[in-house]
C-alpha positions as CSV (number, residue, x, y, z in Angstrom):
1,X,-25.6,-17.0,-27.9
2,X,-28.6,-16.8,-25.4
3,X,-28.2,-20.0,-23.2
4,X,-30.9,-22.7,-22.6
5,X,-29.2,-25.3,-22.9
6,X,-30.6,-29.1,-21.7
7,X,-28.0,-31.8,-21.9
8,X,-27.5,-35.1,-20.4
9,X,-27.8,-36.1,-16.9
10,X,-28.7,-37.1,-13.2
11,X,-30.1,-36.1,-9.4
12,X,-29.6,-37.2,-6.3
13,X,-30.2,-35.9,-2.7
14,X,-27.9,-37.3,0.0
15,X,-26.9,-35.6,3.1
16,X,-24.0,-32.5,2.7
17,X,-22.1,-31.0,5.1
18,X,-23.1,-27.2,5.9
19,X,-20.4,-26.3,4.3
20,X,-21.3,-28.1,1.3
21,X,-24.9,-26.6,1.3
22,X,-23.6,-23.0,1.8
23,X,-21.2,-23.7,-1.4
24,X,-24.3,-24.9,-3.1
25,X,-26.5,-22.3,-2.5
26,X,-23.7,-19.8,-3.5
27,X,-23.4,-21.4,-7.0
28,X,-27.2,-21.1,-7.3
29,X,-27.2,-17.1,-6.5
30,X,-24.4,-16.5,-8.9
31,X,-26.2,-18.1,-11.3
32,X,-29.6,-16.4,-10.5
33,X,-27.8,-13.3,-10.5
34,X,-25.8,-14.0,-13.9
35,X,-29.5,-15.2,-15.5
36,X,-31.2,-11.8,-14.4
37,X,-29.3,-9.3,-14.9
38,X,-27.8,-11.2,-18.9
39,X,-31.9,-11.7,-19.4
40,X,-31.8,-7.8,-19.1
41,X,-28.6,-7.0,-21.7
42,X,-27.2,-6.2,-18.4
43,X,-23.4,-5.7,-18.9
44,X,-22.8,-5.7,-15.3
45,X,-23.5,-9.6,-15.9
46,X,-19.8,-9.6,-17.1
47,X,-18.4,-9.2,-13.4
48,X,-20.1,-12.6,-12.8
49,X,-18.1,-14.6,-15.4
50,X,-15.1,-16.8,-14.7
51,X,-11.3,-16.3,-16.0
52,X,-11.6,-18.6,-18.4
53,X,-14.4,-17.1,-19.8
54,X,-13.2,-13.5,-20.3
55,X,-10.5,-15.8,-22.4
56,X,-12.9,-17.1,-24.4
57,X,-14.3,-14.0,-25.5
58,X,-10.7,-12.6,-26.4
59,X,-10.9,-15.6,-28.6
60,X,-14.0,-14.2,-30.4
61,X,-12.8,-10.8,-30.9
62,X,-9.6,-12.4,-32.5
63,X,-11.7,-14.8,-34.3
64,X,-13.6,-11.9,-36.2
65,X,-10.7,-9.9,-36.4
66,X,-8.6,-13.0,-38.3
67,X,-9.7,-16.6,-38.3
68,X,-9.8,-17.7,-41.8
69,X,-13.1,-19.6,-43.5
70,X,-11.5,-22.3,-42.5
71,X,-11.5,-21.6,-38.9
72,X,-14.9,-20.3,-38.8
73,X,-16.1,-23.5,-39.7
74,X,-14.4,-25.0,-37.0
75,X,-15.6,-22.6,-34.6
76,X,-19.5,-24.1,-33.3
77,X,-22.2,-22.4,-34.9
78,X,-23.9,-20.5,-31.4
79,X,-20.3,-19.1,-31.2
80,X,-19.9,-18.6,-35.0
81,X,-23.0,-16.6,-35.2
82,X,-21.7,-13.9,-32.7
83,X,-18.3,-13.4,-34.6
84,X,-20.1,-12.6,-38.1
85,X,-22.1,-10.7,-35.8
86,X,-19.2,-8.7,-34.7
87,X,-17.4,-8.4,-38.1
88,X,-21.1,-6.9,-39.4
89,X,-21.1,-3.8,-36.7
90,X,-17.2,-3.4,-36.0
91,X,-14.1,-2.6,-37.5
92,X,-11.1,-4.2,-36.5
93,X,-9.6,-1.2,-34.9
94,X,-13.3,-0.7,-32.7
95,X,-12.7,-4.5,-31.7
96,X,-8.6,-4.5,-31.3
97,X,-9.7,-1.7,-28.5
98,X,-11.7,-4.3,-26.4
99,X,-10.3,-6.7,-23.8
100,X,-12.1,-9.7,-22.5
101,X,-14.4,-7.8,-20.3
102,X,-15.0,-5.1,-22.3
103,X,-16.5,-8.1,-25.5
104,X,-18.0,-9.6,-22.5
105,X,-20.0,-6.7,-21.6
106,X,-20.6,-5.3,-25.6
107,X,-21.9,-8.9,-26.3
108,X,-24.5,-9.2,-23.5
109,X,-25.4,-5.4,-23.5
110,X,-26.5,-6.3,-27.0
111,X,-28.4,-9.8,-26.3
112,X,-26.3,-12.0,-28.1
113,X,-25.1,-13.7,-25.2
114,X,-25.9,-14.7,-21.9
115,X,-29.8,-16.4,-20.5
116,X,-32.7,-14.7,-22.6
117,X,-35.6,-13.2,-21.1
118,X,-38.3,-15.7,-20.3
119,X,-41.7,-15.4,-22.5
120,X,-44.7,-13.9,-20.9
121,X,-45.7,-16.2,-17.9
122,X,-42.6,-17.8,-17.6
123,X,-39.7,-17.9,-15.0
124,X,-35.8,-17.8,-15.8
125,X,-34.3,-20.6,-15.6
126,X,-33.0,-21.4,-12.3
127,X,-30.8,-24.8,-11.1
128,X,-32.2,-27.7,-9.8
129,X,-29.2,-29.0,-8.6
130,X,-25.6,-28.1,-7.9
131,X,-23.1,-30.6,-7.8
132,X,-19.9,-29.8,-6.4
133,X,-16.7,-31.6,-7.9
134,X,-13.6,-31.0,-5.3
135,X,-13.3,-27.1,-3.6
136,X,-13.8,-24.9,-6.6
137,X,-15.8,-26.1,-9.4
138,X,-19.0,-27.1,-9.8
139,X,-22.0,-28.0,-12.4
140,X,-25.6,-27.0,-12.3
141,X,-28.3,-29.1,-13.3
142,X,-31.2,-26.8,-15.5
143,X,-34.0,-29.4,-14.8
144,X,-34.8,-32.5,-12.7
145,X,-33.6,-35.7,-14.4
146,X,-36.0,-36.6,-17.3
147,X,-35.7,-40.2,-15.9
148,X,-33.1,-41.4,-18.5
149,X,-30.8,-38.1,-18.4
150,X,-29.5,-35.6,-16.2
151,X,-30.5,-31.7,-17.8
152,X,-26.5,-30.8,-17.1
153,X,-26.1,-27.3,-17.8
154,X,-23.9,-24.2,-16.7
155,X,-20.3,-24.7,-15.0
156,X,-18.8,-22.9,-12.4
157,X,-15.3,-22.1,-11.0
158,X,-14.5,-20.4,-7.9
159,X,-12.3,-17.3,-8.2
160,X,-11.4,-14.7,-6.2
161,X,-13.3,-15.8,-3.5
162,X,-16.7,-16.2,-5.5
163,X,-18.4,-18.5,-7.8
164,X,-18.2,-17.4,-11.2
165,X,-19.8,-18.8,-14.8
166,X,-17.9,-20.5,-16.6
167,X,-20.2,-19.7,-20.0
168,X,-18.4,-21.3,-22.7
169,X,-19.5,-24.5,-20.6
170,X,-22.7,-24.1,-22.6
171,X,-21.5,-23.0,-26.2
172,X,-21.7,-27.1,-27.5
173,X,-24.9,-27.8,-26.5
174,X,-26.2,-24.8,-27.6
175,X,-25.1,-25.4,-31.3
176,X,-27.0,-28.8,-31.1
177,X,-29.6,-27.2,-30.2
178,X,-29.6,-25.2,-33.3
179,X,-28.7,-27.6,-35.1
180,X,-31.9,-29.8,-34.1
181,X,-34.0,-26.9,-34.9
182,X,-32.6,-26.5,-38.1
183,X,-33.4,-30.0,-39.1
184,X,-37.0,-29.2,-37.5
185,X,-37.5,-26.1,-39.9
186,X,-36.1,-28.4,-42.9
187,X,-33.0,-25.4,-43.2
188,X,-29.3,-25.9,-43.6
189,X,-27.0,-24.7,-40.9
190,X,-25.7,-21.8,-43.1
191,X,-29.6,-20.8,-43.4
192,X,-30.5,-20.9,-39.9
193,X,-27.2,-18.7,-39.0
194,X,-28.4,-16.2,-41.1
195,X,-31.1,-16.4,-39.7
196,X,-29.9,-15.9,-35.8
197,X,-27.7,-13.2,-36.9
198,X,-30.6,-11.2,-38.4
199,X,-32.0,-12.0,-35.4
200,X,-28.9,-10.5,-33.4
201,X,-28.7,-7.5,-35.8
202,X,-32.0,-6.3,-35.1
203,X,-34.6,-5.2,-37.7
204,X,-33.0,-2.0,-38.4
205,X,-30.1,-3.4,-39.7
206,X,-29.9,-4.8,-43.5
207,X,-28.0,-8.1,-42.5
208,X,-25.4,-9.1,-44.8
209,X,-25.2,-11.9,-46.2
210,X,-22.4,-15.1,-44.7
211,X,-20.6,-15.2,-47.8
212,X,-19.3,-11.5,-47.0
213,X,-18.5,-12.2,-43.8
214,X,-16.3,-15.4,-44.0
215,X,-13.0,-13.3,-44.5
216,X,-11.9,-11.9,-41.5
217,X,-11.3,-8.5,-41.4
218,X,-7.7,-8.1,-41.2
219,X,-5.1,-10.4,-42.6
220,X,-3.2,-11.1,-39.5
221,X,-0.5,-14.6,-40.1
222,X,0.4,-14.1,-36.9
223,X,-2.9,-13.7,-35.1
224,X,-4.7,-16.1,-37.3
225,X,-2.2,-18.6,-36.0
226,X,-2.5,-17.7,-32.2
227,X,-6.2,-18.6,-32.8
228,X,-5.7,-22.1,-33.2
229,X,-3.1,-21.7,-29.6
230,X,-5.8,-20.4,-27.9
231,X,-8.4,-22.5,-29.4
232,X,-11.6,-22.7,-26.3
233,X,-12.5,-26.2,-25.0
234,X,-15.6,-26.7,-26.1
235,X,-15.7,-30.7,-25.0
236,X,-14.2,-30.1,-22.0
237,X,-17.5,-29.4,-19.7
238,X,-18.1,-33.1,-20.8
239,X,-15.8,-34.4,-18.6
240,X,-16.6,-32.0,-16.0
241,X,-20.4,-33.8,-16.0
242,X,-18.3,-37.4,-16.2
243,X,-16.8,-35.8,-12.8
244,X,-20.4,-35.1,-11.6
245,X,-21.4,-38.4,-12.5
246,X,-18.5,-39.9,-10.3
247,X,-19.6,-37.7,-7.2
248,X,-23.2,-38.6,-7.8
249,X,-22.5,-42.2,-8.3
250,X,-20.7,-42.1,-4.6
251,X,-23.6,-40.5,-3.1
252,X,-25.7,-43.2,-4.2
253,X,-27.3,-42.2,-7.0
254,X,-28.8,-45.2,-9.1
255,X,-28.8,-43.2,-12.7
256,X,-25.4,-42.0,-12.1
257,X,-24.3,-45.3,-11.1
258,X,-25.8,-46.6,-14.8
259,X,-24.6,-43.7,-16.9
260,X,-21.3,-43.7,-15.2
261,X,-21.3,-47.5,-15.0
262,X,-22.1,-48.4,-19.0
263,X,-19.3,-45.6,-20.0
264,X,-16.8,-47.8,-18.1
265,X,-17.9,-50.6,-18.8
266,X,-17.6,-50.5,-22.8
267,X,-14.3,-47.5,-22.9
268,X,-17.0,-44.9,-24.6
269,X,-16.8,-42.1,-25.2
270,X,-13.2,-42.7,-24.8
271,X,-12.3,-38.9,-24.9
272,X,-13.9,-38.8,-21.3
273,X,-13.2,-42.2,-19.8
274,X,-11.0,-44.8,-19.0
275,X,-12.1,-48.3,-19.9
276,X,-12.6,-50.4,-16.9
277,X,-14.8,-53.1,-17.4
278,X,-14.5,-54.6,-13.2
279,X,-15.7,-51.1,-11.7
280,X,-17.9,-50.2,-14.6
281,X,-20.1,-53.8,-14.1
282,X,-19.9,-53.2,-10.2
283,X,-21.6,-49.6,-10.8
284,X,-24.1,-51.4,-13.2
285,X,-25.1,-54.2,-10.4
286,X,-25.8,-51.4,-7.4
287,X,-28.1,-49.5,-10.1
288,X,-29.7,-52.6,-10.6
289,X,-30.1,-53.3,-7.1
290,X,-31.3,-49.9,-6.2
291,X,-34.5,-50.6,-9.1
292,X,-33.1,-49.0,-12.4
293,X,-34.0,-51.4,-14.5
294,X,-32.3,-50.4,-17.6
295,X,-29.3,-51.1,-15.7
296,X,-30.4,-54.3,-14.6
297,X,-30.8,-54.8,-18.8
298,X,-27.1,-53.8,-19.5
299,X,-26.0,-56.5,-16.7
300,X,-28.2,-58.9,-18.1
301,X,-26.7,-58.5,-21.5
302,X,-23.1,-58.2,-20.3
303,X,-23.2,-61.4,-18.0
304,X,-24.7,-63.2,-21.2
305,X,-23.1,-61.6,-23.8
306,X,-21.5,-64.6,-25.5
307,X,-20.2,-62.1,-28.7
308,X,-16.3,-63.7,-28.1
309,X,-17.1,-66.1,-30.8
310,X,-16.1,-69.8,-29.3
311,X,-19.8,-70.5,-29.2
312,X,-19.2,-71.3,-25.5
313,X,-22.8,-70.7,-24.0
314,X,-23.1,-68.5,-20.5
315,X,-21.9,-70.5,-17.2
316,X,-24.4,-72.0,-14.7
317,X,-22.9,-69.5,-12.5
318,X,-23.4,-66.6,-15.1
319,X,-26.9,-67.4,-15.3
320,X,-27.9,-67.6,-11.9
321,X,-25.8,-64.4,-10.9
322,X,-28.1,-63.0,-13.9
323,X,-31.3,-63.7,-12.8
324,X,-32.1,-61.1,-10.0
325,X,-31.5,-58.9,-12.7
326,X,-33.8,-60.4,-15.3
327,X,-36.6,-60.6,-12.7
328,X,-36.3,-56.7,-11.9
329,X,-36.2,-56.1,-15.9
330,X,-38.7,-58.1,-16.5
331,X,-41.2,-56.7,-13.3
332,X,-40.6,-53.4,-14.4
333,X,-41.9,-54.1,-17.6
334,X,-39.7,-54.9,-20.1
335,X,-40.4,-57.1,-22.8
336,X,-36.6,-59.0,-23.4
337,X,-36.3,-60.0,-19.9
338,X,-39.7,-61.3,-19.5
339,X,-38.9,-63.3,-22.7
340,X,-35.2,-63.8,-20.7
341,X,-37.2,-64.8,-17.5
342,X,-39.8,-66.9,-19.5
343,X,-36.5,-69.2,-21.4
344,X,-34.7,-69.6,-17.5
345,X,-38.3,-71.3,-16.1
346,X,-38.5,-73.4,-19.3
347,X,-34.9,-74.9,-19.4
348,X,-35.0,-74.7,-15.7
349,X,-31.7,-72.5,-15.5
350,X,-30.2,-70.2,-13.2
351,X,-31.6,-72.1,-10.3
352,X,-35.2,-72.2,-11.3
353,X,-37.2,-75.4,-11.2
354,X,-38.6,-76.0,-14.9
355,X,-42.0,-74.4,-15.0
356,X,-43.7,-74.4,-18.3
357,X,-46.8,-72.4,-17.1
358,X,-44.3,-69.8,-15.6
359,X,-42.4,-69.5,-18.7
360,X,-45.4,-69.3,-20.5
361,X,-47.0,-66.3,-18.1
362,X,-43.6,-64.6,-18.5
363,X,-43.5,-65.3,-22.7
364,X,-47.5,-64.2,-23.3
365,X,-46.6,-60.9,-21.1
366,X,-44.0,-60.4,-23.8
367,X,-45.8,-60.8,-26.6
368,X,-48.1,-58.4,-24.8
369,X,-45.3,-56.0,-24.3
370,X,-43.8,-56.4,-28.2
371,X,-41.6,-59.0,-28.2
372,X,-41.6,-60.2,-32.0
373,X,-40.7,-63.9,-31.8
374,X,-42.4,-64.1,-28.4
375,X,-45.3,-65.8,-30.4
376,X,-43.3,-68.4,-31.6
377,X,-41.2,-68.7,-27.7
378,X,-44.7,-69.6,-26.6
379,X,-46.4,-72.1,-29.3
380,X,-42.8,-74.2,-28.9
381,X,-43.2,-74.0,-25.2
382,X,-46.6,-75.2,-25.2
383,X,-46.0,-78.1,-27.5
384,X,-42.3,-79.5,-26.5
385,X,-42.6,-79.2,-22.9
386,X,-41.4,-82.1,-21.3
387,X,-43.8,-81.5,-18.2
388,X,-47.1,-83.9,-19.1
389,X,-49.3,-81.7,-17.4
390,X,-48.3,-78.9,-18.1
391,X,-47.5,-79.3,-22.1
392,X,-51.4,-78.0,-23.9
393,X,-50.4,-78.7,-27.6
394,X,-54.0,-78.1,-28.5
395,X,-53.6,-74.1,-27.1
396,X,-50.0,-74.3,-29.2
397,X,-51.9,-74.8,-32.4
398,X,-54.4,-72.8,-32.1
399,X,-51.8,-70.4,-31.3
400,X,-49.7,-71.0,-34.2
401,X,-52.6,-70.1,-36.7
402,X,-51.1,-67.1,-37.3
403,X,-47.5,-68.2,-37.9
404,X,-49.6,-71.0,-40.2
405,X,-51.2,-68.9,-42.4
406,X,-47.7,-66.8,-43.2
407,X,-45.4,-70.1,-43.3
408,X,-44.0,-68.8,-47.0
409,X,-41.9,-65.9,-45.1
410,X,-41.3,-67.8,-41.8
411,X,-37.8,-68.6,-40.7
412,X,-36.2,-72.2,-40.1
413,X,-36.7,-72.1,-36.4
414,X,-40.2,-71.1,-36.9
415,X,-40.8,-73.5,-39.3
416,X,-39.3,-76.2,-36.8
417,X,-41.7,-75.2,-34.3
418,X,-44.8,-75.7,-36.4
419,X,-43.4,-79.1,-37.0
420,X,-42.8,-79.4,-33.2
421,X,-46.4,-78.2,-33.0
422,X,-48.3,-80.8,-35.8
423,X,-46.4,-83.4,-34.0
424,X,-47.5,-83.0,-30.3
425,X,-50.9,-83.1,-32.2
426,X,-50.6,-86.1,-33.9
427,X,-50.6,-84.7,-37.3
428,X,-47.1,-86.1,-38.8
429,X,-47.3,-85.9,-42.2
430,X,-47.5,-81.6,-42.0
431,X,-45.1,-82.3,-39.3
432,X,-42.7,-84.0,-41.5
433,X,-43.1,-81.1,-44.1
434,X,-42.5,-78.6,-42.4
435,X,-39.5,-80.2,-41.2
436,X,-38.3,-80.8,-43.9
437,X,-38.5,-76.9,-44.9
438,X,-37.0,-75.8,-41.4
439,X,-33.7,-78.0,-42.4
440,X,-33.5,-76.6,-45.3
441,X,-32.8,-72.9,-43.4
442,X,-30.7,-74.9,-41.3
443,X,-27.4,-75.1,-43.8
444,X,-25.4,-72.9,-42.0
445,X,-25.9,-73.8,-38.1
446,X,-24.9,-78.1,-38.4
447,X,-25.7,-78.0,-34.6
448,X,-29.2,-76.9,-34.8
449,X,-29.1,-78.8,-38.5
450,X,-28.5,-82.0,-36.8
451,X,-31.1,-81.8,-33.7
452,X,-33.5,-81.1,-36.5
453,X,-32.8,-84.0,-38.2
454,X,-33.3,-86.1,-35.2
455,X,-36.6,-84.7,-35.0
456,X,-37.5,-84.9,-37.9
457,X,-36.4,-88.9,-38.0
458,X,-38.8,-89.2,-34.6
459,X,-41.8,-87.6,-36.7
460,X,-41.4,-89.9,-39.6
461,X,-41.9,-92.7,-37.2
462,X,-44.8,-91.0,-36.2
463,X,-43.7,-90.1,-32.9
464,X,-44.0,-86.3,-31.1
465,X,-41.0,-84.8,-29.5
466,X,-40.4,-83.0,-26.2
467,X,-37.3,-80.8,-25.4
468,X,-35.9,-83.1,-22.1
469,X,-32.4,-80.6,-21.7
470,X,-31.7,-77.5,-20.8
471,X,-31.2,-75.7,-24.3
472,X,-29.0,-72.5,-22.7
473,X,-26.2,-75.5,-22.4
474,X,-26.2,-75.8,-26.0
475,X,-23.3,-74.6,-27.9
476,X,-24.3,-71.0,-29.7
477,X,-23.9,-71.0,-33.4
């Protein structure tokens, strides 16, 4: 099918060696050259593809001479198109005649394959970037990274002394694609491949329907069983862009290093890595350090994940190796690390002094950016910190009107901060209530179940409460 393919990916622009640059810019004309002369049903295009790829297209004259249904439904749907499409205009004795050059050049002479010609105004696509992985293979890049991905598209090999397409490289994402706009257009899969092989056939042609075209056209055992032999590698280009990821990431790339860096980290996907948590979090820290930020997120959560289940909480030394980390998330905008940032001033963790009217700048800018309990972060800041002058429970309850006014579907802990909150005011008897209705959410966390008690034994003798100890010491229930 006609390639435009955008997948994931990343950029980068370090120094290369001449020889490097003149490889670069040779992948770059082949692929010009292969995207001008396909766009053009061009057959000389054919010259340009790689081995593997005049391969693959013996694989779709075999396929539409004898893969069963069954194999046809294994077979992606850009690729599955072009066999019905073959089986619709050829017999198998036409086809049999046809090597891999000579499908090659029948499939882009008639448009079904190769890059398709731009609309009025626009350019063919060219690369943005070559990455070269070892001597002889390479990946282009269709597009500049879109911030969070690299636009990975075509793959090249070097053979007989020139770079050469390596076309199936494109065949997966293009049936995503399809499939996306499928789901757009509110049609099934089988309707939008009718659909593209109408579209193949060409408006003089009555296009027949699927159904007739899942049997293949001779019944070959032998050659039906060779298919599955020869079956292409669709995924395989996958691990090619891993491999691009890995150069990128050496040349200092900072969204290679994070892609690159969570897929070792947690083992996914583990058809294209090897999990290996050490190198993955080291990859993760220098994209922090060179200003991703989402990266500086995923170490965040991975030097506080406390998901092992012995309710140990993070180390002293976790925390503070954290915090460089939260304060880049959290400058850069987003709302958990500010609310991150905003707990570390409050508890005075990581290293920080306690600072209520930090934590509190850091919690209102979270709020500001969505945080959902960053409301209730701040009214219990405001009213429990142990600071004098910095503790304002007047601005914590007039705060809290909002969490007042919806107390029915509140949750224990912010029911125990509107206690927290009538206490500091001096209004015990609400503060007592709506203790009392916190501890009642409390059955399953006897931790938090007893501090609550204790507070709520301090405001039945009329006495406030302030939270004197660092709270990310506590146990985690």
């Amino acid at each position: 099918m006609r390639c435009w393919m955008l997948c994931f990916a990343l950029f980068a622009a370090p120094a290369f060696a001449a020889d490097e640059l003149a490889d670069m810019n040779a992948v770059s004309q082949a692929w010009d050259r292969y995207a001008q002369l396909s766009s053009r049903d061009d057959p000389a295009s054919a010259a340009l593809l790689a081995p593997s790829s005049l391969e693959y297209y013996l694989f779709l004259r075999d396929a539409a001479r004898a893969a069963s249904a069954d194999q046809m439904r294994r077979i992606p749907v850009s690729d599955r198109v072009i066999v019905y499409a073959l089986r619709a205009s050829h017999n198998d004795a036409q086809l049999a005649q046809l090597d891999g050059v000579g499908l090659a050049r029948l499939c882009l002479s008639r448009g079904w394959c190769g890059v398709a010609p731009p609309d009025e105004g626009e350019a063919l696509p060219s690369l943005s970037h070559v990455t070269l992985i070892g001597s002889d293979r390479a990946l282009g890049e269709l597009g500049p990274p879109t911030g969070t991905n690299f636009q990975f598209g075509p793959e090249f090999v070097r053979a007989d002394g020139a770079w050469k397409v390596v076309t199936e490289s494109l065949v997966n994402d293009e049936s995503i694609q399809i499939g996306l706009y499928a789901q757009q257009a509110g049609m099934s899969e089988a309707d939008m491949a009718q659909s593209l092989l109408a579209r193949l056939l060409g408006d003089d042609t009555d296009t027949p329907p699927l159904a007739s075209l899942e049997q293949p056209l001779q019944d070959d055992a032998a050659l039906r069983a060779g298919l599955n032999d020869r079956w292409p590698k669709y995924l395989a280009v996958y691990k090619t862009r891993v491999a691009a990821l890995e150069r990128k990431a050496e040349d200092g790339d900072s969204l290679a290093q994070l892609g690159l860096g969570a897929m070792l980290y947690t083992g996914q996907p583990s058809d294209w890595v090897v999990q290996d948590k050490a190198r993955g979090m080291k990859l993760l820290e220098t994209s922090s350090n060179g200003g991703n930020a989402t990266a500086s997120l995923l170490v965040v959560g991975a030097l506080l994940d406390t998901s092992d289940g012995k309710g140990k909480p993070p180390s002293a030394e976790r925390l503070t190796q954290a915090l460089p980390h939260v304060r880049r998330a959290a400058e850069s905008g987003q709302a958990n690390a500010m609310s991150m940032l905003s707990t570390l001033y409050f508890n005075g963790a990581a290293g920080l002094k306690r600072d209520c009217r930090q934590a509190d700048e850091w919690i209102a800018r979270a709020e500001d950016a969505g945080s959902q309990k960053a409301r209730n972060d701040r009214v219990w800041n405001l009213a429990v910190c142990p600071i004098p002058q910095q503790r304002d429970p007047a601005r914590a309850l007039t705060l809290a009107q909002r969490m007042i006014a919806d107390a029915d579907t509140l949750s224990g802990a912010e029911l125990d901060t509107l206690a927290a909150v009538y206490a500091a005011n001096g209004k015990f008897d609400e503060a007592v209530d709506f203790q009392n209705r916190a501890i009642a959410k409390f059955a399953d966390a006897p931790n938090t179940l007893q501090r609550a008690r204790a507070r709520l034994k301090a405001y039945s003798a009329r006495r406030d409460w302030v939270q004197d100890y660092n709270a990310l010491e506590l146990p985690i229930e």
